[in-house]
N, C-alpha and C positions, 0 to 999 in steps of 0.2 A: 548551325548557327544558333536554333533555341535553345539547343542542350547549352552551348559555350556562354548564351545570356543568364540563365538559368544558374548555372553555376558563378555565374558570377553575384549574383544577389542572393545567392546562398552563403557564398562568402562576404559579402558584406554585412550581412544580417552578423553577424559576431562581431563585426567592425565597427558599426557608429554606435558605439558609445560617446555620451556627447564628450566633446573635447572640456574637461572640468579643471584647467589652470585659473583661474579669476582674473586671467591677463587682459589687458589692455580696453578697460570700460569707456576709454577714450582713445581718438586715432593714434599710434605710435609714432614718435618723434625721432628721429636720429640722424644717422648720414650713412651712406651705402657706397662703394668702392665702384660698383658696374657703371655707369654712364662716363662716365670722368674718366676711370684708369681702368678700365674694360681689363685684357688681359694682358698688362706689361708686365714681365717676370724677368726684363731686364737689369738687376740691379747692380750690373757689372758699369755700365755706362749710363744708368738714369737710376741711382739709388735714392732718389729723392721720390719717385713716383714708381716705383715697382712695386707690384703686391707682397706687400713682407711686412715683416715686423715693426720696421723702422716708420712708415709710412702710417700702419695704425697706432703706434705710442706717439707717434707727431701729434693725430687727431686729436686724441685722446685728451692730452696735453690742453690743447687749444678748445676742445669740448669743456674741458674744468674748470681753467683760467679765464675767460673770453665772455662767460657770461651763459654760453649755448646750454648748459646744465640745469639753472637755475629753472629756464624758462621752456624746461620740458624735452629737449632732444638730448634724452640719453642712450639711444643703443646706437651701436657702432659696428657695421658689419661688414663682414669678409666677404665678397661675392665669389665667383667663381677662379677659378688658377689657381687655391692656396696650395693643395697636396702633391704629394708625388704622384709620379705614374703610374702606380704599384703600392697595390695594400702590402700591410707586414704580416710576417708569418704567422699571424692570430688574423688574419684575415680585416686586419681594420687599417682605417683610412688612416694617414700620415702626411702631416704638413712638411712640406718641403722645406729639408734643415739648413738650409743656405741662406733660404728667405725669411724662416724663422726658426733662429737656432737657438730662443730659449723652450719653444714647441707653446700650444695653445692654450694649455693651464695655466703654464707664465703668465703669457698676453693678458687670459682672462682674470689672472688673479692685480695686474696691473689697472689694470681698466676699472675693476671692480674696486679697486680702491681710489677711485678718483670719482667714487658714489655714480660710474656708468655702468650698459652693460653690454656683451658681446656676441653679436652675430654670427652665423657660420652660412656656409652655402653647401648644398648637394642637390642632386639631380636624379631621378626615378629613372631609369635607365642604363644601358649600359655604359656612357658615357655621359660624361657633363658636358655643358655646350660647345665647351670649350674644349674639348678629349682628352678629359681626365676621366679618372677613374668614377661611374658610375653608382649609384645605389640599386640594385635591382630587389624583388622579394623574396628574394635571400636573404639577403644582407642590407635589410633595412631593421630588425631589431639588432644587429651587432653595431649599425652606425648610430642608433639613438642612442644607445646603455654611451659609445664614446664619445657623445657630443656631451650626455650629462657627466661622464666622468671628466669631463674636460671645464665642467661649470659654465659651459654655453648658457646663452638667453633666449636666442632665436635663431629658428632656423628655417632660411630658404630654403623650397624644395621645388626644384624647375622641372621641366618633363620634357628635353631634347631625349630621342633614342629609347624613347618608349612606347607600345602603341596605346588607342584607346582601352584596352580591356585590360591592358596593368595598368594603366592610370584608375581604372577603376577599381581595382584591388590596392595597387601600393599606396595613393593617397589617404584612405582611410585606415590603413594597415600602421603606415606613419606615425599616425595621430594619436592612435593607442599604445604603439607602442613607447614615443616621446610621454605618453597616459603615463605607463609603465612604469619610467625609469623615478616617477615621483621629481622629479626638480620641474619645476614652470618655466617651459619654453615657448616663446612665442611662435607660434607654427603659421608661417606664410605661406602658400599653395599657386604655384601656377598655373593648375589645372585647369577652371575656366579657360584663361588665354590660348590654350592647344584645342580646345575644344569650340573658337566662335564664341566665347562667351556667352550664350543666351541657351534658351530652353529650345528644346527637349535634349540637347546632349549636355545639358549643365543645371543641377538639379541644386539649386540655392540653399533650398533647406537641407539637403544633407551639408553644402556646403558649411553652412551656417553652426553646422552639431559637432565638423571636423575641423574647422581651422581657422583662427585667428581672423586673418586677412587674404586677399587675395587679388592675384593681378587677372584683369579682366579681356584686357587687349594687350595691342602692339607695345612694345617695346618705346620708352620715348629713346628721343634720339637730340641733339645739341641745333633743335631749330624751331622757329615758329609754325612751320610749316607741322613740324610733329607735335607739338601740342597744342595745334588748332584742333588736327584731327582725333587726338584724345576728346578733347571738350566735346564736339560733334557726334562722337559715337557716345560717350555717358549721355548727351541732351536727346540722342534718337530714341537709346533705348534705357531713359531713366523713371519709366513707368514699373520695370522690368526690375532695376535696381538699386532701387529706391528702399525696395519694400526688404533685401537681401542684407540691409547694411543696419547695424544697431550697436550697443555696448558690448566686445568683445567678438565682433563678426565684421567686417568694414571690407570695402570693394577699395580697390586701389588702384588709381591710373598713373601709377610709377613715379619717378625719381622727383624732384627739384631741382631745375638745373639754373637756378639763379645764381650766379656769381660765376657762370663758364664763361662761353664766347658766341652762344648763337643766338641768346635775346638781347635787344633791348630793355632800358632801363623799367618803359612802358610796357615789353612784352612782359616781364620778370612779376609784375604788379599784377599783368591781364593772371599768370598762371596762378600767382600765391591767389588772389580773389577766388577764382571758382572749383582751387582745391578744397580752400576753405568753406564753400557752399556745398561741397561735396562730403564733409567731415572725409574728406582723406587723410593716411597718414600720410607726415608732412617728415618724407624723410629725403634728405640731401642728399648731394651725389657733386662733391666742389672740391674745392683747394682750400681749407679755411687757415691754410698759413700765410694766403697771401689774397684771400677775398679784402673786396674792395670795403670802404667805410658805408657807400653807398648799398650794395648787395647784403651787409653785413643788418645794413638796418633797416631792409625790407623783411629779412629772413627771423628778425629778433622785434617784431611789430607785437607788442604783446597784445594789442586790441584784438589782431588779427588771428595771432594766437589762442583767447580768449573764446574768438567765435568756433574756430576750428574744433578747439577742445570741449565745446557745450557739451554737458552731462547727457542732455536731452538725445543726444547721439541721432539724431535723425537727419539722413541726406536732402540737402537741399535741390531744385529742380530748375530747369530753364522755365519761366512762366511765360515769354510774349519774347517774341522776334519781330522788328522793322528795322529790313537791312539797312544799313552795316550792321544794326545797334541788339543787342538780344538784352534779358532782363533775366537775371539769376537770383531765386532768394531762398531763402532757408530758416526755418522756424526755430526757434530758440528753447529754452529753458522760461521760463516766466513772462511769458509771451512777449519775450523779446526778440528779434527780426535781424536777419544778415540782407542785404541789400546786394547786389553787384551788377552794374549796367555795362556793359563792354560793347566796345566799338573793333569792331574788327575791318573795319576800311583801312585802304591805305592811302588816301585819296589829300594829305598831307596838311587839313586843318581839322581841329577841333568839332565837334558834334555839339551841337547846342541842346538838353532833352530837357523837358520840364514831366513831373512825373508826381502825382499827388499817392499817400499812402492809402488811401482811399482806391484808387487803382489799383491795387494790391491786396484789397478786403482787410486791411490795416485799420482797423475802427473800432475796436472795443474799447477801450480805453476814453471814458468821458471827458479827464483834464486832459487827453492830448499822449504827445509823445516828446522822446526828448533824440535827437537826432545826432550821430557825430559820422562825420568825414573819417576812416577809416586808417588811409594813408598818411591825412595830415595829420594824423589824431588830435582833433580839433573838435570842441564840440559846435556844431551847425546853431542851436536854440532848438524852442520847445514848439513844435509843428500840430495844429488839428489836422486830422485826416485828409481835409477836403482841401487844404495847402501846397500851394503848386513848390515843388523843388525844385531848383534848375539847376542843370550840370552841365560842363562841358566836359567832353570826354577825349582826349589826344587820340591819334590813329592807333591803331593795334592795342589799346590802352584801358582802362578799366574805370569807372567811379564807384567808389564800395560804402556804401555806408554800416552801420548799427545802428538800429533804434529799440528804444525802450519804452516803455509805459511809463508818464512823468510819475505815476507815484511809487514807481520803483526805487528805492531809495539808492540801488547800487551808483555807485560811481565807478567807469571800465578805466578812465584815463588817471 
């Protein structure tokens, strides 16, 4: 077992080279296939929602036209199901030509002209989660040279059917070799999540040198119930990763699943709030040819967008708990402040909180602050520290604020 540790940081030692794209100085934005159309590959009887081709020039479409471009979600990705079951005779992977029979340069050169760009999925292992064909350390420099010949932009790399100790070589092996091919691929890494996410089997700062992003836990899933427990686990251990997440490295606790079936209008608002205090990427996983007007304009909040996106890239923390109610906030760029009070009662009225930013160590600023309501996007007025704010908070439900220092001259609304 020492010799087998041993060799393997001998091998790594070639491997982290830091991962040098200049990608993503702020959390990435788009929409992801997995949560929503997991793996339908029926498109004989549901060509509307099978993973193919038709299904991402839909998005696509509706990424360009719609507005979702403008205001930051552009990559668009294939998750798991696209290939056949069976590499081709040069040993490389191949999207299934039924589901996409102009093949993925097309796709990508389609997408890319509609100013987005295009995801791919694969898996470390002998199989993907789904039992397709695999990436093992073999055939992980022949799958990068054909994601960049293919003008991919990013790529998931899951770790179903792999153990620890080729995670510990192929993840970093990945990264160089996507290094390699010279095209900027955003490289998202499962590895924390197979590992517990935390230290000592998850070593952040190499994380941090090999890949973009990364998913840290569970899988979300289409309920409140699952992304309470997201929240829960970022607030237990966000001392932990906090410090792991910055411009070009960010922790990621999965999809956005506003505009499905298992939140509420209120859960939908509790999730976008403390992703956004998370600087997570805020990438979706929905139907945007038939999301509602409602979901449409929680997901297109550009205030909320604005916090999300702060240059200052630092993840925000739970600071204070009095159940139901918890208090989430996150430091800004120009010492300006993300706010989010969440009520996770279910208990079926409103939370009355009054809460001064002085409570908050919110006081520098001599003329004051300038406050705005988040969801309403409304500005509140101009508040001292020592000023009580009251809120009421709906069950399952969120109050989010921004505030700024009055002589900041920005205007967010």
């Amino acid at each position: 077992m020492q010799l087998l540790y041993l060799g393997i940081l001998l091998a790594l030692s070639s491997f982290c080279s830091s991962l040098d794209n200049g990608l993503v100085r702020t959390p990435p934005m788009g929409w992801m296939t997995w949560e929503r159309y997991r793996c339908n590959i029926d498109c004989k009887t549901d060509p509307q929602n099978c993973i193919g081709e038709k299904l991402i020039k839909d998005i696509a479409d509706k990424m360009s036209d719609s507005g979702w471009r403008e205001l930051g979600y552009v990559y668009i990705s294939i998750d798991d199901c696209w290939s056949l079951k069976n590499r081709d005779s040069k040993g490389r992977l191949q999207p299934d030509p039924e589901r996409f029979p102009s093949g993925i340069k097309a796709l990508a050169d389609y997408i890319h002209a509609r100013g987005l760009k295009l995801g791919i999925y694969a898996d470390l292992g002998t199989y993907t989660c789904g039992g397709y064909p695999g990436t093992t350390l073999d055939t992980i420099q022949i799958d990068a040279e054909t994601f960049a010949s293919w003008e991919v932009d990013m790529l998931k790399f899951d770790g179903c059917y792999s153990n620890s100790s080729e995670k510990a070589l192929g993840y970093p092996k990945m990264s160089q070799a996507l290094n390699a091919t010279g095209r900027p691929i955003l490289y998202s890494c499962s590895w924390p999540a197979y590992e517990g996410g935390l230290p000592p089997k998850v070593n952040y700062t190499l994380l941090g040198s090999i890949c973009n992003m990364w998913r840290n836990y569970d899988d979300i899933q289409d309920s409140w119930d699952s992304v309470l427990s997201i929240m829960e686990w970022f607030a237990a251990n966000q001392d932990i990763l906090q410090s792991a997440a910055g411009p070009g490295r960010w922790n990621d606790p999965d999809m956005l699943i506003t505009g499905d079936f298992g939140l509420s209008y209120e859960q939908s608002k509790s999730q976008l709030a403390i992703w956004a205090i998370l600087a997570a990427p805020l990438i979706m996983s929905n139907d945007l040819r038939t999301i509602s007007e409602e979901a449409k304009e929680l997901l297109q909040n550009r205030l909320l967008i604005y916090i999300d996106q702060d240059s200052l890239g630092k993840q925000g923390k739970r600071v204070a708990k009095v159940n139901p109610l918890e208090v989430w906030m996150r430091e800004l760029v120009d010492e300006q402040y993300a706010v989010a009070v969440l009520n996770k009662g279910t208990d079926g009225f409103p939370k009355r909180f009054f809460m001064s930013l002085a409570d908050l160590n919110i006081t520098k600023c001599a003329l004051g602050y300038k406050v705005y309501d988040v969801f309403e996007q409304e500005f509140l007025g101009n508040v001292k520290p020592e000023t009580q704010i009251q809120m009421n908070i709906n069950p399952t439900g969120v109050f989010m604020l921004f505030v700024r220092p009055a002589s900041n001259r920005f205007h967010p609304l």
